[in-house]
C-alpha positions as CSV (number, residue, x, y, z in Angstrom):
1,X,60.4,15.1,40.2
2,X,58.3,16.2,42.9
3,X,55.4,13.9,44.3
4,X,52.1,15.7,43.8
5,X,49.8,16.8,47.0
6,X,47.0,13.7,47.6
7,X,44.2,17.6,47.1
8,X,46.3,18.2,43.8
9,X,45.8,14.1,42.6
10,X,42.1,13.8,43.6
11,X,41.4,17.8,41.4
12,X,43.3,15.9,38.5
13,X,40.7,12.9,38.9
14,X,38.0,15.2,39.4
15,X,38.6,17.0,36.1
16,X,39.0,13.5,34.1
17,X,36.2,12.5,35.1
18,X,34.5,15.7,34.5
19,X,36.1,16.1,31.1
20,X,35.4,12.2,30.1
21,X,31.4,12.9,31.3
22,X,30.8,16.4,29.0
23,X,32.5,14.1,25.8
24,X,30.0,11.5,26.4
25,X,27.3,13.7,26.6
26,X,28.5,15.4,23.7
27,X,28.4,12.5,21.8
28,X,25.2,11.5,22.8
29,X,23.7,14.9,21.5
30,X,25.4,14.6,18.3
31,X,24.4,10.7,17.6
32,X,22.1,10.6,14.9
33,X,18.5,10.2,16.4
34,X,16.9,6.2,16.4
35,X,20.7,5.3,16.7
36,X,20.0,3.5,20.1
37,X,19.7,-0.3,19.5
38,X,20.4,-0.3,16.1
39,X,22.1,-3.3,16.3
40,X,21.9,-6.1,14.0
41,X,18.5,-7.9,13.1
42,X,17.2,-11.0,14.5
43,X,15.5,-13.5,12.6
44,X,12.0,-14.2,13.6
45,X,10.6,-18.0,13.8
46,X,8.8,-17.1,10.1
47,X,12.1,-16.6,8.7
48,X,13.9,-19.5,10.3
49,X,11.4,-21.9,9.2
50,X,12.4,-21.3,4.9
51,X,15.7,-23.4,5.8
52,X,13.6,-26.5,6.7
53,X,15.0,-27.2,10.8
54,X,12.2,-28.6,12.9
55,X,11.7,-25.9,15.9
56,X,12.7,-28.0,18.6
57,X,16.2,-27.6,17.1
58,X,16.3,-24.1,17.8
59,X,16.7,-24.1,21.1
60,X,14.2,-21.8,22.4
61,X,12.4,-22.8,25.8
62,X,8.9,-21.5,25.4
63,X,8.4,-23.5,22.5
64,X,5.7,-25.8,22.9
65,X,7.3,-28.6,21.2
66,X,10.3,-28.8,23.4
67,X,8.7,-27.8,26.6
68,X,8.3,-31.0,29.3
């Protein structure tokens, strides 16, 4: 088997690239729209505080309770 030409090699890449950039935007335009971020839900500080844990156990370090 011939070796291809470096101009042949860097066309091939080139066209990959090309081809692998028009699916993306493709999929992009067919994602449903309010798709992006949709991942899943946080719990806010309201909801955490039904199971009973005092806040400083939550870790978070712009609560007042924890902060020094």
């Amino acid at each position: 088997m011939a070796n291809k030409k470096p101009s042949v090699l860097k066309r091939e890449r080139e066209r990959a690239r090309n081809e692998k950039a028009a699916r993306k935007r493709e999929d992009r335009k067919n994602r449903p729209a309010g798709a992006e971020g949709t991942g899943p839900r946080v719990a806010t500080r309201d909801e955490l505080d039904g199971y009973g844990l005092p806040r400083g156990a939550s870790g978070d370090p712009f609560d007042e309770d924890t902060r020094r």
